[in-house]
C-alpha positions in Angstrom: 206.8 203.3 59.0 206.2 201.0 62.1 209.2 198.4 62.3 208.5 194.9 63.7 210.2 196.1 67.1 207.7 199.0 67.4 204.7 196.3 66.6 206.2 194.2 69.3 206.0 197.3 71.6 202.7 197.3 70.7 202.3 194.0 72.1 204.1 194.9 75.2 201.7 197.5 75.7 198.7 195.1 74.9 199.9 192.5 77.9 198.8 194.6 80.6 197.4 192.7 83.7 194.1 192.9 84.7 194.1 194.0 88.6 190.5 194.9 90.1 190.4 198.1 91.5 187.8 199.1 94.2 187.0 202.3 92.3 184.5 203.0 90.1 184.9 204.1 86.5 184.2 207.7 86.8 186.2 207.6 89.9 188.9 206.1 88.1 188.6 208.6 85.4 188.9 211.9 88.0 192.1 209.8 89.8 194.3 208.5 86.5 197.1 207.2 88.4 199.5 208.0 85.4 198.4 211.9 86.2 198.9 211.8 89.2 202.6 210.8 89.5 203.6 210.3 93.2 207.1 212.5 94.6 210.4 209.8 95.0 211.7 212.4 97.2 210.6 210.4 100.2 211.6 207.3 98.8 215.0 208.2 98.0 216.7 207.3 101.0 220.4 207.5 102.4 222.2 204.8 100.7 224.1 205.3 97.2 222.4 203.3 94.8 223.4 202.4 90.9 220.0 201.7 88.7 220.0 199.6 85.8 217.7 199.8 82.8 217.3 196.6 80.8 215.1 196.6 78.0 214.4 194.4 75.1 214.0 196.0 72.2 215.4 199.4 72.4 215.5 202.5 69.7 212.2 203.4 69.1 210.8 206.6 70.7 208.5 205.0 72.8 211.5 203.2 74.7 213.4 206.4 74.2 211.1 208.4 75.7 210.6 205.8 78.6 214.5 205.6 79.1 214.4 209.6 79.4 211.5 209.5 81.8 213.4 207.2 84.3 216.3 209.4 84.5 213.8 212.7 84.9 212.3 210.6 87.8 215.8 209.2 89.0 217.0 212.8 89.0 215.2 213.8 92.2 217.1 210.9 94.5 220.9 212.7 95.0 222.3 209.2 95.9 222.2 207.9 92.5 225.8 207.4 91.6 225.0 205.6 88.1 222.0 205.1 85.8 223.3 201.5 83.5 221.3 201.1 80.3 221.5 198.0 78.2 219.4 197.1 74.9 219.2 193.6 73.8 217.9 194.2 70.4 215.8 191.1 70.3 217.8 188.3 71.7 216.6 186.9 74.6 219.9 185.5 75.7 221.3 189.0 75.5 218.8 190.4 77.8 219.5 187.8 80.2 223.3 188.2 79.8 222.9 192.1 80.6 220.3 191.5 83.8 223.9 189.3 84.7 226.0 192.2 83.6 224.0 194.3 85.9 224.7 192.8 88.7 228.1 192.2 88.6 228.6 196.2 87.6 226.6 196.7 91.4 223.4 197.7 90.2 221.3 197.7 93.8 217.8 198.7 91.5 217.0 197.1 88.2 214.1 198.2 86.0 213.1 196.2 82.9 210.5 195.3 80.6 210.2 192.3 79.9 209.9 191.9 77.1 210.5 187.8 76.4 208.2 186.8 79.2 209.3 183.9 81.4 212.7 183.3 80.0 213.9 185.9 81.8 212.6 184.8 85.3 215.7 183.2 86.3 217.6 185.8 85.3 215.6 188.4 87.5 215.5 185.3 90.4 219.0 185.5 90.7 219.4 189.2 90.9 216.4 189.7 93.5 218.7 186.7 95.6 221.6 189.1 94.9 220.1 191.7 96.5 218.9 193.7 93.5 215.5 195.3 93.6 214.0 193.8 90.4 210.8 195.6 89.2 209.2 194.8 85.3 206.8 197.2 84.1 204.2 197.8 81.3 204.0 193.9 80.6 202.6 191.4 82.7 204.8 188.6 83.3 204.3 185.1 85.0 206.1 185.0 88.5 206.0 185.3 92.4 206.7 188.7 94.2 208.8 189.2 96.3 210.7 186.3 95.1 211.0 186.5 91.2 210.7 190.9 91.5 209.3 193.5 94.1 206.7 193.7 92.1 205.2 194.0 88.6 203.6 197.7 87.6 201.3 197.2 84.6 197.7 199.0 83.7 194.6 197.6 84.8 193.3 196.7 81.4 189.8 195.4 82.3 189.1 198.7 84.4 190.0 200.2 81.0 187.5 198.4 79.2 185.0 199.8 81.3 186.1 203.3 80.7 185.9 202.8 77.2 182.6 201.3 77.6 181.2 204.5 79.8 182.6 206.8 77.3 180.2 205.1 74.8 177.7 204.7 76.6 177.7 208.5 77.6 178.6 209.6 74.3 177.6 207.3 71.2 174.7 206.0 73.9 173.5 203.7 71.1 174.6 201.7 68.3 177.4 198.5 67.1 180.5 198.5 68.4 183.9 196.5 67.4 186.6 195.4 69.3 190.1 195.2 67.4 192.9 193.1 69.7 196.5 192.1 68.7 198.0 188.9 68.5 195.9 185.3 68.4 195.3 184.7 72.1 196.7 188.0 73.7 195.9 188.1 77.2 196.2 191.8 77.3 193.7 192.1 74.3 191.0 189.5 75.7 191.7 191.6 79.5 190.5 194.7 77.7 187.5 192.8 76.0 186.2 191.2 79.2 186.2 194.9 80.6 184.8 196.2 78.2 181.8 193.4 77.3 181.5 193.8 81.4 181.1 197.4 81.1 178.8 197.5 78.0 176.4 195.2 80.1 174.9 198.7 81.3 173.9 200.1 77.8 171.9 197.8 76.3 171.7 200.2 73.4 175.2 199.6 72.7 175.8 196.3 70.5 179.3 194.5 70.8 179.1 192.5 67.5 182.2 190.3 67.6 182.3 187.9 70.8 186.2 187.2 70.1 188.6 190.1 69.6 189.8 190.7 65.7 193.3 190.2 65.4 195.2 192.8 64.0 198.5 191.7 65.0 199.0 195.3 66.3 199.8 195.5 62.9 198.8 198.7 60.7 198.2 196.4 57.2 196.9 193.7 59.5 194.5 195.9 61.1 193.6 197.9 57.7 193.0 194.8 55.6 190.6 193.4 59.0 188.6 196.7 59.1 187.8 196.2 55.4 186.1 192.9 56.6 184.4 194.1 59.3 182.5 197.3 56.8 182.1 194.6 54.4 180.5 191.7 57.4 178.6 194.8 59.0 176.6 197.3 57.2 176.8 199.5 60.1 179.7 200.1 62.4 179.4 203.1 64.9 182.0 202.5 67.0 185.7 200.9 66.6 187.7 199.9 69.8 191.4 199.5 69.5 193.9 198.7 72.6 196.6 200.4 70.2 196.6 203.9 68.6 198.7 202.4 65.5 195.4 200.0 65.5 192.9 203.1 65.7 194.6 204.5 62.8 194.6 202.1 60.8 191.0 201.5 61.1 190.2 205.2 60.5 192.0 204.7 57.3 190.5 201.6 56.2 187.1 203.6 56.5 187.8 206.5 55.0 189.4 204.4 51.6 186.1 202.9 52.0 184.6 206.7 51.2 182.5 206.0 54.4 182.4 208.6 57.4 184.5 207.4 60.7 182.7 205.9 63.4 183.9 206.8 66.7 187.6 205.6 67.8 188.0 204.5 71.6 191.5 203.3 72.0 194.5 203.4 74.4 198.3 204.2 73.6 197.9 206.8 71.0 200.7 208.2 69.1 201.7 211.4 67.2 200.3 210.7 63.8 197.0 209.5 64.7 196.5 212.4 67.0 197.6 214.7 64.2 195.1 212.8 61.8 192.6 213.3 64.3 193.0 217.2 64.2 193.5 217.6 60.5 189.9 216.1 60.3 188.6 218.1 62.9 190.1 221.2 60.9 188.3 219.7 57.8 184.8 219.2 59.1 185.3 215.5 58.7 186.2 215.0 62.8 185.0 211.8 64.4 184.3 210.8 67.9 187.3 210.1 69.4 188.6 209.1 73.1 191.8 207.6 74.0 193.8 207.1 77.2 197.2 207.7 77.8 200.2 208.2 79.7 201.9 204.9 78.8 205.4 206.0 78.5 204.6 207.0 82.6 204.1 203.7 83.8 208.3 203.3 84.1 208.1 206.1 86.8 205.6 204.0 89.4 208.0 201.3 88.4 211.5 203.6 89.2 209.7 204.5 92.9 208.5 200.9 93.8 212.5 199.6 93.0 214.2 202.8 94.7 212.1 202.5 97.9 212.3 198.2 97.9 216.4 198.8 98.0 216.0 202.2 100.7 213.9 200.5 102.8 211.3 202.8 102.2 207.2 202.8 101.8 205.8 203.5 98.7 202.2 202.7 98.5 200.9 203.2 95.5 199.2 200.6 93.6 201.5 198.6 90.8 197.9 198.4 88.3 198.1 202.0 87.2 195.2 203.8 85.1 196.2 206.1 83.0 194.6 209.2 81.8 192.2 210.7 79.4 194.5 212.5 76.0 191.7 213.0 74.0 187.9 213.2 74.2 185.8 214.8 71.6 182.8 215.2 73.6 184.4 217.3 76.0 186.4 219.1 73.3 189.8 217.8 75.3 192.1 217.6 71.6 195.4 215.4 72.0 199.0 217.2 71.1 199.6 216.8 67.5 203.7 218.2 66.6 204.4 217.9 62.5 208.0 218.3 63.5 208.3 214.8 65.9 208.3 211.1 64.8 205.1 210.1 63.8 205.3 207.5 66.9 206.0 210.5 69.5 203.9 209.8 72.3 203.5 213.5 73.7 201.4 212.5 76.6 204.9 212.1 78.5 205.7 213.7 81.5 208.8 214.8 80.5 208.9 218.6 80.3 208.9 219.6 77.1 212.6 220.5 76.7 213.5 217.2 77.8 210.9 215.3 75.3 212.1 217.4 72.6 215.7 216.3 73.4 214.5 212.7 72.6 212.8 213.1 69.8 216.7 214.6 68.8 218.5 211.4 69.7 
């Protein structure tokens, strides 16, 4: 169901950077940036402008949705003669040749994710020197600003991991707790662990029991055949944490093959068919704990504003680490979206209105 270019979107969404905030975590949980999306309108400026979309691995409707969401934003700015979209389909060498292309078809604002790391820096150096405003989103990526792009947006993972670890601590309040990652040595994954151990330090009732993150690979068979040795290392499990809703699935599964109840799910980056698993087992009495923050597919749009007003000459001042928001929480009896009738990895927390999203989930 998940394709290896979907599992490396999970990865893209795993390698968030961790950037401190000055707010604390309830704070951060009343002002989600990703809710609170600021107005281009001001940023859009006088001069015609053509904006480029670069992306990696393009086709699933994550990066569909994310493609639909720039244009929604883009559609606010009148001076937009062109939106260019290019998909490399895994080749690196492709997705430098199209940031290239770009630039020779006069693209003044180019938004990517980058999605092959620092291979591409050149590539973006030499459009940021031809004037292009350069801005990578969703993945962190090694680089200077202001020279390499305008700047990079990406979720503040550790301030995530406290979230997750006041939800707990307010919720579950006591008990053992696991921590599923991605990939072997994913920054984005050991980001969210450090937040989380850091935010865990205040509930000494709460027991992390793995000091490393389990790899999973952000993989569902990966992360079902892990959970089985975590049930069978641990006797008791009351809590799973996932940076990956395809994760937190696949962990509710493994537990429920098991024939043992669901412990409570904290993860980020949910989808469609977890959030629909969720409420079939609410519907059957068998509903577990479950919190997950969202708004993922939103982070392009902080990205669209920082590039359109970098080119304008224009101030936008919001902050490139962006939190997003709360999708579902069972203790406040918030329940996610759950549509039978999109792809099982729609993420509905969009802010696309809902003609729009449906139009995707179409293509």
């Amino acid at each position: 169901m998940f394709d290896k270019f979907q599992v490396w979107q999970a990865a893209k969404i795993g390698l968030l950077i961790s950037v401190a905030l000055s707010c604390t975590a309830a704070h951060a949980a009343q002002d989600s940036l990703t809710s609170h999306q600021g107005d281009i309108t001001p940023l859009c400026g006088t001069k015609p402008m053509i904006v480029g979309v670069s992306d990696g691995y393009g086709g699933n409707t994550w990066r569909k949705t994310g493609l639909a969401e720039v244009k929604d934003e883009l559609s606010r700015c009148k001076n937009v003669k062109r939106v260019i979209y290019s998909n490399a389909n895994g080749d690196p060498q492709k997705a430098n040749s199209d940031i290239n292309s770009m630039v020779a078809q006069g693209a003044n604002v180019l938004i990517m994710l980058p999605d092959f790391g620092a291979v591409q820096l050149p590539a973006m150096r030499a459009a940021m020197k031809a004037g292009v405003a350069v801005v990578p989103y969703s993945a962190q990526i090694p680089g200077v600003t202001g020279r390499d792009y305008v700047v990079n947006v990406v979720g503040d993972t550790k301030q995530i991991g406290v979230l997750w670890a006041d939800w707990l601590g307010t919720t579950l309040k006591k008990g053992n707790v696991v921590f599923l990652g991605g990939s072997p040595g994913a920054t984005g994954s050991q980001n969210f662990m450090d937040g989380l151990k850091g935010g865990l330090r205040k509930y000494p009732d709460l027991k992390l029991l793995n000091d490393q993150f389990v790899v999973t690979n952000w993989n569902p068979v990966d992360a079902q055949k892990a959970t089985a040795g975590l049930i069978a290392q641990y006797p008791h499990i009351d809590a799973i944490v996932t940076d990956y809703g395809v994760t937190a699935l696949a962990a509710a599964k493994a537990f429920e093959q098991a024939h043992l109840p669901v412990p409570a799910i904290v993860t980020i980056a949910s989808d469609n068919e977890l959030n629909c698993h969720y409420l079939s087992a609410k519907k059957s009495g068998t509903a577990f704990p479950y919190y997950t923050l969202d708004g993922t597919t939103t982070y392009v749009r902080f990205a669209v504003r920082h590039g359109v007003a970098a080119y304008q000459g224009t101030a936008d001042n919001e902050s490139p680490a962006v939190l997003p928001f709360a999708y579902a929480d069972s203790a406040k009896g918030l329940d996610p979206k759950c549509d039978p009738s999109a792809p099982p990895d729609a993420d509905l927390s969009s802010a696309l209105p809902p003609a729009k999203l449906k139009a995707v989930f179409e293509q």
